[in-house]
DRENROPA-642965 format. One record per residue (C-alpha): x, y, z; residue number from 1; residue in one letter. Coordinates in pm, whole numbers. Example, Ala and Ser with C-alpha at 12.3 -4.5 7.8 and 13.67 -1.06 7.14 Angstrom:
# residues 2
east	north	up	kese	base
1230	-450	780	1	A
1367	-106	714	2	S
# end
This chain:
# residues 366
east	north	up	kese	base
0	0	0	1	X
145	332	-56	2	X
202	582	203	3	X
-20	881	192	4	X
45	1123	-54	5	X
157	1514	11	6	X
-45	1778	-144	7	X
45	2097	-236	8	X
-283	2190	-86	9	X
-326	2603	9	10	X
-473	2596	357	11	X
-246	2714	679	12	X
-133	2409	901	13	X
-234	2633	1175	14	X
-601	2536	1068	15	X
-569	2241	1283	16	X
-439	2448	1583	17	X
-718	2690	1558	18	X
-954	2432	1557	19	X
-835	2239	1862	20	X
-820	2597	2087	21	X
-1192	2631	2029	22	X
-1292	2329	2219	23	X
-1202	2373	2574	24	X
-1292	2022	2691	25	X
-953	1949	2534	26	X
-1134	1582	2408	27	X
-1072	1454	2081	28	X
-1264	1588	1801	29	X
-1460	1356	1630	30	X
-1536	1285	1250	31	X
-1827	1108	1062	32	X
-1795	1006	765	33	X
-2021	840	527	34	X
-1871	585	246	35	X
-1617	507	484	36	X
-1530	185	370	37	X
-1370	241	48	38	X
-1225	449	-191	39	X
-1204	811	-79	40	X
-1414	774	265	41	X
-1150	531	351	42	X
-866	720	232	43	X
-1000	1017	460	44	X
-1085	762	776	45	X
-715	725	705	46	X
-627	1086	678	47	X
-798	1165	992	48	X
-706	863	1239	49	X
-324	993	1169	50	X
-381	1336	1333	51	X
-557	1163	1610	52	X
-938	1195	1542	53	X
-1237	990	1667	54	X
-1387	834	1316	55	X
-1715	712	1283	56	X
-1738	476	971	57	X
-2080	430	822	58	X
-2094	235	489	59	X
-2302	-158	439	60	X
-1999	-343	365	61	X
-1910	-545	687	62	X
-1569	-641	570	63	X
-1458	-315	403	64	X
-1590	-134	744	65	X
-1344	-394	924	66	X
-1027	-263	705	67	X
-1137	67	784	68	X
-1140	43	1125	69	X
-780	-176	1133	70	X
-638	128	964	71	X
-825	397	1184	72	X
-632	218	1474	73	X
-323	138	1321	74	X
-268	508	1209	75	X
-356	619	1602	76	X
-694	677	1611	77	X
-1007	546	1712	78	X
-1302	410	1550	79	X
-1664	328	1556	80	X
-1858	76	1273	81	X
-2182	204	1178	82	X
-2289	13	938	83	X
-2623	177	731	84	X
-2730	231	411	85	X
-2709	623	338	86	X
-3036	594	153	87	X
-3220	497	433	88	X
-3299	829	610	89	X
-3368	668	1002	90	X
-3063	430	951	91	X
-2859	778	896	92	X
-2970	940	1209	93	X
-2981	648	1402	94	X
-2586	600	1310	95	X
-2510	970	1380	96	X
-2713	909	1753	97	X
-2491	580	1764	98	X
-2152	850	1773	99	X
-2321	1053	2025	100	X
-2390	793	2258	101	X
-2016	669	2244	102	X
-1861	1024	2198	103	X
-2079	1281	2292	104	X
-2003	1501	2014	105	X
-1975	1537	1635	106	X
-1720	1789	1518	107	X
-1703	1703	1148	108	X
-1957	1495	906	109	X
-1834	1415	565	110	X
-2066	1256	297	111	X
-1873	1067	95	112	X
-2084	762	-21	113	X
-2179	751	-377	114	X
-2331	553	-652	115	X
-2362	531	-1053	116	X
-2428	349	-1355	117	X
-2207	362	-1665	118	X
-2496	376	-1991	119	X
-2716	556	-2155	120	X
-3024	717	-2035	121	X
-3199	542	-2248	122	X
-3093	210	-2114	123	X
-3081	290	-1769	124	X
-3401	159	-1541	125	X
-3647	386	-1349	126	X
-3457	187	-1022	127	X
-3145	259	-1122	128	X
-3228	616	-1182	129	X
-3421	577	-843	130	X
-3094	461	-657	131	X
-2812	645	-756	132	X
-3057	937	-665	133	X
-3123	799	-346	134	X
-2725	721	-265	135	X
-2549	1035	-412	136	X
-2811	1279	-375	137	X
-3072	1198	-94	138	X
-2782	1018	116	139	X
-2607	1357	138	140	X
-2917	1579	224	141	X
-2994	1264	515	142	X
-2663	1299	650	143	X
-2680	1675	646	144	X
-2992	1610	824	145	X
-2853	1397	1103	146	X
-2574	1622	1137	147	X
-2743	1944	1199	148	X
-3015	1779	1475	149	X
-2669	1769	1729	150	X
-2477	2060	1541	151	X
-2759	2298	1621	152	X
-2802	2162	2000	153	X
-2376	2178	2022	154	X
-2366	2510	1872	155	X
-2106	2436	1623	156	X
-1959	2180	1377	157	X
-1874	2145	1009	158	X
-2065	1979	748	159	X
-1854	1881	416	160	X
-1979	1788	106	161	X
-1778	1553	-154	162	X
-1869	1657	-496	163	X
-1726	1630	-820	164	X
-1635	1843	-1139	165	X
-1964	1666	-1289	166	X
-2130	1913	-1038	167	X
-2106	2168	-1276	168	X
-2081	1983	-1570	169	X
-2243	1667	-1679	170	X
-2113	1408	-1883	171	X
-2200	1105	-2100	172	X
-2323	772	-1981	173	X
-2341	945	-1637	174	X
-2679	1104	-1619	175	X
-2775	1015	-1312	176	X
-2461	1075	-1122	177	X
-2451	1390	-1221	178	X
-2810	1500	-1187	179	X
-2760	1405	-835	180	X
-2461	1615	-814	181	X
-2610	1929	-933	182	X
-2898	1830	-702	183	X
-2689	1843	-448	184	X
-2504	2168	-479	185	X
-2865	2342	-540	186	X
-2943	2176	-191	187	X
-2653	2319	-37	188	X
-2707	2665	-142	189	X
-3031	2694	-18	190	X
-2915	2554	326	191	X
-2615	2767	295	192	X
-2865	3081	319	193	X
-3071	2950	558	194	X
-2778	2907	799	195	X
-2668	3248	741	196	X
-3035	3369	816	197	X
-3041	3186	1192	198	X
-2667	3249	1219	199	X
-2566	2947	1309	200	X
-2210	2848	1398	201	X
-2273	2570	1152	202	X
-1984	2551	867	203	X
-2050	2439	508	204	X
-1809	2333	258	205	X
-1848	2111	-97	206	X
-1520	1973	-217	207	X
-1532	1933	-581	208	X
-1295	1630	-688	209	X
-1128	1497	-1036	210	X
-1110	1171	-1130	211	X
-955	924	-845	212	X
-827	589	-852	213	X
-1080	429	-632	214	X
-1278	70	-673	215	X
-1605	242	-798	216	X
-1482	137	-1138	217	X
-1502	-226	-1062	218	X
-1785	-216	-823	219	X
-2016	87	-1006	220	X
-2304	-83	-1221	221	X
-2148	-109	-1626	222	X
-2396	-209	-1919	223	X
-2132	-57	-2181	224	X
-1921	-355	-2327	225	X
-1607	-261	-2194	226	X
-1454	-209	-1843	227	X
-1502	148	-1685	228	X
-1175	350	-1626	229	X
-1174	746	-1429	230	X
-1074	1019	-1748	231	X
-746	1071	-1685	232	X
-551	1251	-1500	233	X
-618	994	-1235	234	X
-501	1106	-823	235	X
-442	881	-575	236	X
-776	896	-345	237	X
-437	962	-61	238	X
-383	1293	-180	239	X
-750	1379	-214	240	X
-790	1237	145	241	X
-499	1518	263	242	X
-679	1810	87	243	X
-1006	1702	166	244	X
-872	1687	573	245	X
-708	2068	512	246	X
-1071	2190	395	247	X
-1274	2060	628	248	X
-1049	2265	899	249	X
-1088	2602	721	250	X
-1429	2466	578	251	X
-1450	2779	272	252	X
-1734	2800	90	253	X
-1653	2548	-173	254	X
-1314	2397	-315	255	X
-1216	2260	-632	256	X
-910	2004	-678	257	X
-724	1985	-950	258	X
-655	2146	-1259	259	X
-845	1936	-1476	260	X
-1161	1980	-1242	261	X
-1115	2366	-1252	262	X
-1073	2375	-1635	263	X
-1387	2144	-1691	264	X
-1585	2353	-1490	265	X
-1461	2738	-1648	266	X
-1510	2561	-2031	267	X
-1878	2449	-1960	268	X
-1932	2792	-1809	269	X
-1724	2986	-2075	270	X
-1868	2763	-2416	271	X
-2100	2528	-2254	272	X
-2220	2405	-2673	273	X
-1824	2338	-2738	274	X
-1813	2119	-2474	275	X
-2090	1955	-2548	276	X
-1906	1876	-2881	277	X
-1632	1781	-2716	278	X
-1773	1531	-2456	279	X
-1993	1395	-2757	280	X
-1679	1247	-2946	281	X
-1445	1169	-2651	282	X
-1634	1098	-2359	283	X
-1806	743	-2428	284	X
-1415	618	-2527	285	X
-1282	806	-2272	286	X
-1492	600	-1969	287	X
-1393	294	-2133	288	X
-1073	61	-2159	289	X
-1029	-156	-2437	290	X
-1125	-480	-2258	291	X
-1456	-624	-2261	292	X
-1663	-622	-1950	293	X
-1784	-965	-1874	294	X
-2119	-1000	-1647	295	X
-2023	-910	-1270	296	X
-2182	-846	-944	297	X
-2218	-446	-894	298	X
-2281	-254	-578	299	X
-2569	-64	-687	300	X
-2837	-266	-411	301	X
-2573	-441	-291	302	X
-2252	-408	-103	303	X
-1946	-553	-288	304	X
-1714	-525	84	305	X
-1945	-690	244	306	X
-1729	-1014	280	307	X
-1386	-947	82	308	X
-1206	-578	228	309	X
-1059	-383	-108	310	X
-900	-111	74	311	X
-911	244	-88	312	X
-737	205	-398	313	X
-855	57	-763	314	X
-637	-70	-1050	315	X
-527	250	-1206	316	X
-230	333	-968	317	X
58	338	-1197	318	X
-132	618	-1387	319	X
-251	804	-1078	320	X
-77	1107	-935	321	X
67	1139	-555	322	X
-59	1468	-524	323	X
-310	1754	-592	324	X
-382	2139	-630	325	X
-659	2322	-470	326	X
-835	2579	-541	327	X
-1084	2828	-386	328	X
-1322	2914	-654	329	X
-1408	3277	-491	330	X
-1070	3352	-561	331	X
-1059	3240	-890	332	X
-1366	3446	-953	333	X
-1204	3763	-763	334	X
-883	3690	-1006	335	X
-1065	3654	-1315	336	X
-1284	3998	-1208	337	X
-963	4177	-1177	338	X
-814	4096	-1505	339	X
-1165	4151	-1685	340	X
-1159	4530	-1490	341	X
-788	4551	-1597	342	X
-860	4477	-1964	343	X
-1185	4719	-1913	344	X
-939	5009	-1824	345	X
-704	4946	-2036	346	X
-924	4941	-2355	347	X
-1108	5291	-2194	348	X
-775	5460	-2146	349	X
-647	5347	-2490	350	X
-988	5500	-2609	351	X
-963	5776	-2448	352	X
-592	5863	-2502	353	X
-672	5797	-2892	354	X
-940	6103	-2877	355	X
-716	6321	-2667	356	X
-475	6249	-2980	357	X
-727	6318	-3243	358	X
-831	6641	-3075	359	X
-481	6825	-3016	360	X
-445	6672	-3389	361	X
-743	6893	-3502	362	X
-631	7151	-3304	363	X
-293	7197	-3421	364	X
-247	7457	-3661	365	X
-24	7273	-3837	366	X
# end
């Protein structure tokens, strides 16, 4: 397994310090988080048990929650199974009432779980559509749930949000993924206000990833005729796991990781039709290798960890990279505003010092 990747990530160590000074009882702060026992839930379990953290794992797969926990421990932190299905709404809050009972507290929820299908829409089932919905959408607004009924009481905690680049910009053979994404940033902004309207302590932050070399593309429901693969470039969910740990302790209002996430997301918004081109002759190779995809089980209704532990990682990690940029979208709005008022004043003075040059011309009397 490899060690944990660094990230050039842009958040002040000094995060963490701040964090710990604001809770007096001087007790370890404690993390949920959802999808926990695989691919970049586990990776963050991981990220979290190493600077000493409480971590409440809550995915269904028995095994893969047992691998989670061995490496909450071994890293130096503690753990607690909850094993539920996201898209059951009472199983949510009765897992985040399971961590208060044994901790008292919840600092920090992450929803991480997830679900998809690789196909068109027109071969995709009304249950399919009904379930990734339920997992990637409804499973984020439940946890939300559960974690604001003991954030309010508290007075304070942090509620993060894993999204994706297809938050902003949908994709081929990934309609309802994505649909659940956008779904889930529109939910977020209206809770977002209404936070800011009670003004609660409560903290929001989405986390907008690239692709990541986790086992979704083994495990994720496939009716195309060859094996799923991430579009490169491919991270190591490690890295993620170290940004996603920096963001949750500054918790701005939304992050985006990676270049290629940041570039997919300022195309759709700068030429949305050109990138519909674009995704219309390279996306459906793109999600594809170039073996077939023989009939497997799939974790769509069922957990594929239930009896065999796969750890974080997938098959792609010779391609994937050991590290990851972040970005703070406001900034990169800020940034692009200055140039565009830059450009604006230039053009205006060039204007204006071309008619100051046409009138002394005039003028002149010779």
């Amino acid at each position: 397994m490899r060690e944990p990747a660094a990230s050039p990530g842009r958040w002040p160590e000094t995060a963490d310090r701040r964090l710990s000074m604001s809770d007096s009882s001087r007790r370890p702060r404690v993390v949920v988080i959802t999808g926990a026992s695989a691919g970049v839930g586990r990776a963050t379990a991981q990220e979290f048990a190493a600077h000493g953290w409480c971590v409440g794992l809550v995915a269904r797969g028995r095994a893969g929650l047992e691998g989670a926990r061995a490496d909450v421990e071994r890293r130096g932190g503690t753990a607690l199974i909850v094993p539920a299905d996201v898209a059951d709404a009472e199983a949510v809050a009765q897992a985040a009432q399971t961590v208060m009972d044994r901790w008292g507290r919840i600092d920090l929820w992450i929803n991480a779980a997830m679900a998809t299908v690789l196909a068109p829409v027109s071969d995709i089932t009304p249950d399919e559509f009904r379930r990734v919905t339920e997992v990637t959408y409804l499973g984020q607004v439940y946890g939300t749930q559960a974690a604001l009924r003991h954030m309010h009481r508290q007075g304070r905690g942090t509620i993060v949000s894993i999204g994706s680049a297809l938050a902003y910009r949908g994709i081929p053979l990934q309609a309802p993924y994505c649909a659940a994404k956008f779904a889930t940033r529109g939910f977020l902004d209206a809770l977002r206000a209404e936070l800011l309207h009670e003004n609660s302590p409560v903290r929001l932050t989405e986390i907008h990833l690239p692709a990541v070399n986790t086992p979704q593309f083994d495990w994720a429901r496939n009716k195309m005729p060859y094996k799923a693969q991430p579009v490169p470039p491919i991270h190591h969910p490690e890295a993620i796991a170290h940004a996603i740990y920096r963001a949750a302790l500054e918790a701005p209002r939304e992050v985006w990781l990676a270049g290629s996430a940041v570039q997919a997301i300022l195309a759709d918004a700068a030429a949305p039709a050109l990138v519909d081109k674009v995704l219309a002759r390279q996306a459906y190779s793109g999600q594809q290798t170039e073996e077939p995809d023989d009939d497997r089980p799939d974790n769509l209704f069922e957990p594929m960890d239930d009896q065999v532990d796969y750890g974080a990682s997938g098959r792609f990690g010779e391609a994937a990279r050991t590290y990851v940029s972040a970005y703070r979208p406001a900034r990169l709005r800020a940034g692009a505003a200055a140039i565009a008022c830059l450009v604006t004043y230039g053009v205006v003075r060039t204007l204006f010092d071309l008619k100051e040059k046409d009138r002394n011309t005039r003028s002149s009397p010779w």
